[in-house]
C-alpha positions as CSV (number, residue, x, y, z in Angstrom):
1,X,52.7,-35.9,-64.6
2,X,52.6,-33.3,-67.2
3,X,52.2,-30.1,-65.7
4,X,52.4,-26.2,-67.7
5,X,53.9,-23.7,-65.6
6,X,51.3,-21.2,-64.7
7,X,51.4,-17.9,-62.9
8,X,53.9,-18.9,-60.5
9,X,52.6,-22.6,-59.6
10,X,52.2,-25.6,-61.7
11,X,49.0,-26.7,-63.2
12,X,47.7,-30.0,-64.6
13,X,46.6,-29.0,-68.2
14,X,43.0,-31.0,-67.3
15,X,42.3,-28.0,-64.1
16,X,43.1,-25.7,-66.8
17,X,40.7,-27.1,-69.6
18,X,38.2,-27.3,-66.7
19,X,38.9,-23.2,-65.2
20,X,38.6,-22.0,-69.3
21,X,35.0,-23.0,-68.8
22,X,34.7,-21.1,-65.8
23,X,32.1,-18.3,-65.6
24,X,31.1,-17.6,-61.7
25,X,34.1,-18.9,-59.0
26,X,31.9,-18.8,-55.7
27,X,34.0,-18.8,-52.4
28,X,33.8,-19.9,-48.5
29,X,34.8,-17.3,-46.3
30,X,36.6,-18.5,-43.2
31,X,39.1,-21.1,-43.9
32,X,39.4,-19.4,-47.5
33,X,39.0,-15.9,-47.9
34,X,40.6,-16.0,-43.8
35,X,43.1,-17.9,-42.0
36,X,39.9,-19.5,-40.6
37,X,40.4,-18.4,-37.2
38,X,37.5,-16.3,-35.4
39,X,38.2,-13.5,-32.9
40,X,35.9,-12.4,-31.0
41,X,35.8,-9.4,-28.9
42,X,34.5,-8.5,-24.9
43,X,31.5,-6.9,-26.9
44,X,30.4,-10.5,-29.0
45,X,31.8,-8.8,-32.4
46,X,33.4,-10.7,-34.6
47,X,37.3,-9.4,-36.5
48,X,38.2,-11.3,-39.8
49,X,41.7,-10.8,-41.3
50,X,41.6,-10.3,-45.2
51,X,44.8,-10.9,-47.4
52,X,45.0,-7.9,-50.1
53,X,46.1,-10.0,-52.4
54,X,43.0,-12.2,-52.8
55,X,40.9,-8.9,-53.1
56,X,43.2,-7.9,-55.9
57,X,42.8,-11.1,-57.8
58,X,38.7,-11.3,-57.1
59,X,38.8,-7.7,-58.5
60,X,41.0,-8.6,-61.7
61,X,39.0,-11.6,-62.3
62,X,35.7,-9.5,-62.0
63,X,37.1,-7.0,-64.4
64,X,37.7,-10.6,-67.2
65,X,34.1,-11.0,-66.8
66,X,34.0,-13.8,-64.2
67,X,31.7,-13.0,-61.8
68,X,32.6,-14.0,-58.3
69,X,30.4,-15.0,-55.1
70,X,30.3,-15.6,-51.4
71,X,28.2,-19.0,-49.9
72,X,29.1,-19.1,-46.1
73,X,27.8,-20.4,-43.2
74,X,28.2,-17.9,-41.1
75,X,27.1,-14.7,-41.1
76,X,29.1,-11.3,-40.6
77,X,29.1,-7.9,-40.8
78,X,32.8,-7.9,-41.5
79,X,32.1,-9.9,-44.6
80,X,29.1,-7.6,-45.8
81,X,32.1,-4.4,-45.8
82,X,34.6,-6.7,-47.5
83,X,32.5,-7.5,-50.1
84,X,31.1,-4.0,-50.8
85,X,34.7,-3.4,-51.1
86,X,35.1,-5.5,-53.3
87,X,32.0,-5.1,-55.3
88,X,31.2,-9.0,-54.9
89,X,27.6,-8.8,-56.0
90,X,26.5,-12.7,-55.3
91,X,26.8,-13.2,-51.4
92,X,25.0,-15.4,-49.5
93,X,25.7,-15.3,-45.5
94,X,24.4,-17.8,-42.9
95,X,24.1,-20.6,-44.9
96,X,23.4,-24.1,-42.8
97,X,22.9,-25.8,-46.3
98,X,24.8,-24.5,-49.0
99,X,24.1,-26.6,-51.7
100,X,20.0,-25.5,-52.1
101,X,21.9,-22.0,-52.4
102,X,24.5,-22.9,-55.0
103,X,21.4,-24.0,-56.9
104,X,19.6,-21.5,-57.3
105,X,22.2,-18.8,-58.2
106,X,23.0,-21.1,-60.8
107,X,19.5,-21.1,-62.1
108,X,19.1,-17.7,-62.0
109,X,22.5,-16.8,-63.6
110,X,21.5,-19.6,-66.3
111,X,25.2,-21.1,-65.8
112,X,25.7,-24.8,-65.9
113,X,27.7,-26.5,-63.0
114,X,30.9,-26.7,-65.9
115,X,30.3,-22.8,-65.9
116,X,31.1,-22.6,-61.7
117,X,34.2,-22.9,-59.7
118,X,34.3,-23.4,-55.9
119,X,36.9,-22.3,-53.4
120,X,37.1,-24.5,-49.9
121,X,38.5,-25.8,-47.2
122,X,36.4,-28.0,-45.1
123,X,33.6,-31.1,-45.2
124,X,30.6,-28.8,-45.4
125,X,31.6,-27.7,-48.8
126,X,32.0,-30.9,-50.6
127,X,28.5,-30.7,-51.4
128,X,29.2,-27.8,-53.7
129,X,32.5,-28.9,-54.6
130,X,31.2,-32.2,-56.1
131,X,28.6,-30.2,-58.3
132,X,30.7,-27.7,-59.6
133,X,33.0,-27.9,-63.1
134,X,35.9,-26.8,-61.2
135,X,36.3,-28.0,-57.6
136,X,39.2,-26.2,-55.8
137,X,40.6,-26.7,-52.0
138,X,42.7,-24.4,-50.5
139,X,46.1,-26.2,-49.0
140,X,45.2,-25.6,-45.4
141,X,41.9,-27.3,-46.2
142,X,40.4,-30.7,-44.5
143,X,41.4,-33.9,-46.0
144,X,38.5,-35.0,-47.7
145,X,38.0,-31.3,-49.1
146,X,41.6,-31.7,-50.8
147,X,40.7,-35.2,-51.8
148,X,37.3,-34.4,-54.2
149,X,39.0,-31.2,-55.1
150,X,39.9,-31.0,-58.9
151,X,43.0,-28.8,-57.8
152,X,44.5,-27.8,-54.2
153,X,45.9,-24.0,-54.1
154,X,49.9,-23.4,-53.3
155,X,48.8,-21.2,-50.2
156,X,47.1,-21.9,-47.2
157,X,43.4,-19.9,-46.4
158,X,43.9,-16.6,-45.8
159,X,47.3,-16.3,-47.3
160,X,47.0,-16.1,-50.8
161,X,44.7,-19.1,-51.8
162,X,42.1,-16.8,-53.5
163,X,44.3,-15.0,-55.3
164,X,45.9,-18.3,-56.7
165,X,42.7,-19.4,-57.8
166,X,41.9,-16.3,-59.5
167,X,45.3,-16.2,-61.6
168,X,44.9,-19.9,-62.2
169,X,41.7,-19.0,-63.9
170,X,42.6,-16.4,-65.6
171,X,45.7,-17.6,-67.0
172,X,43.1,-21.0,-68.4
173,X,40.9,-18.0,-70.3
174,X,43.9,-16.2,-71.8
175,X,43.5,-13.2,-69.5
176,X,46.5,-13.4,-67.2
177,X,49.4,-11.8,-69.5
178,X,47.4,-8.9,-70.4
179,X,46.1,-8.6,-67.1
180,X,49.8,-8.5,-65.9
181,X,50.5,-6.4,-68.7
182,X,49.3,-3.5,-67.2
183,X,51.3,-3.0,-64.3
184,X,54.6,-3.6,-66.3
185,X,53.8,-1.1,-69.2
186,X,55.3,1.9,-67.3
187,X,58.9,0.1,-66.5
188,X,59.0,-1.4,-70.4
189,X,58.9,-4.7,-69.3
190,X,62.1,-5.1,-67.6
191,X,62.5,-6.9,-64.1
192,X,62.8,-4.5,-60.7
193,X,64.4,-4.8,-57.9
C-alpha cells in the first residue's frame, strides 16, 4: 500500500486528502480522550485520567483554525474543567443519541460532513463516524468502530490517540512543520538528547 510517512506514523495519502478538508474534529470522551475506564469514588464522583499530550495537540490544532468538540454520552464535571482548560468551545455532555447532536452543530457552524472529523472507539459512535468526511477509531477501539473508520490511531484511548489525530490533521493542512517549528527555533534545529 502506498503510505507517506507522517508525523511519526504512516498515513494512506486518501486519510490525508480527506483530514485537508477538515474544519471541526469532534471527539468521544471515555475510550478516547481516557483509557475508558471509570473510577468512581465512596462519595458517587467520578475521576478521569487525561493524557497531556492530547490536550497539547487539541490546543495546537485550535490555534490552525480547526475548531474542536466534545459529543459524549455521559456527562461529567471532570470533563466540563478539562475542556475549560482547554478552551474546547463545542461540548455536548449526556448525549443518549449523538447523531441528532452532530447535526445540528454542523448546521449551525455551516460545515458540511467533508468539513468534520470524528474521534472514537466504540458502536455508539458509528453513527457519527459514517456521516463525517473523516472517520477516525482510536486503536483500543471496538471492532466495528475500527472497521467503518477511515483511519485507526497508532495509540490506544487515553494514551496518545488524540494527539495523533491532531498531528495527522495538521500535517494534511500543511500546518505540522511550522507548528513544530516553534519549539525547535531556540536549539537551531539540531536533535537533543
Amino acid at each position: 500500500m502506498n503510505q507517506i510517512l507522517a508525523p511519526g506514523f504512516p498515513i494512506d495519502p486518501k486519510v490525508l486528502r480527506l483530514a485537508s478538508m477538515v474544519k471541526l474534529l469532534l471527539f468521544d470522551v471515555d475510550g478516547v480522550l481516557t483509557d475508558g475506564r471509570l473510577v468512581i469514588g465512596d462519595d458517587g464522583q467520578e475521576y478521569k485520567a487525561f493524557n497531556s499530550l492530547d490536550g497539547h495537540g487539541i490546543k495546537m490544532l485550535q490555534r490552525n483554525g480547526v475548531a474542536a468538540g466534545i459529543i459524549t454520552g455521559r456527562t461529567s464535571e471532570v470533563v466540563k474543567h478539562r475542556v475549560k482548560d482547554l478552551d474546547i468551545k463545542y461540548v455536548h455532555q449526556g448525549c443518549k443519541e449523538k447523531l441528532p447532536i452532530y447535526r445540528q452543530l454542523i448546521a449551525e457552524l455551516k460545515l458540511t460532513p467533508e468539513q468534520t472529523a470524528y474521534v472514537g472507539d466504540d458502536v455508539v459512535d458509528l453513527p457519527i463516524m459514517l456521516q463525517v468526511g473523516l472517520a477516525i477509531a482510536v486503536h483500543s477501539a471496538h471492532p466495528l468502530a475500527k472497521k467503518y473508520a477511515h483511519w485507526v490511531t497508532p495509540s490506544n484511548g487515553g494514551y496518545g490517540a488524540a494527539r495523533e489525530a491532531c498531528e495527522m490533521i495538521l500535517y494534511a493542512q500543511g500546518s505540522y512543520h511550522a507548528e513544530m517549528q516553534k519549539y525547535l527555533a531556540d536549539h537551531g534545529g539540531r536533535a537533543t538528547g
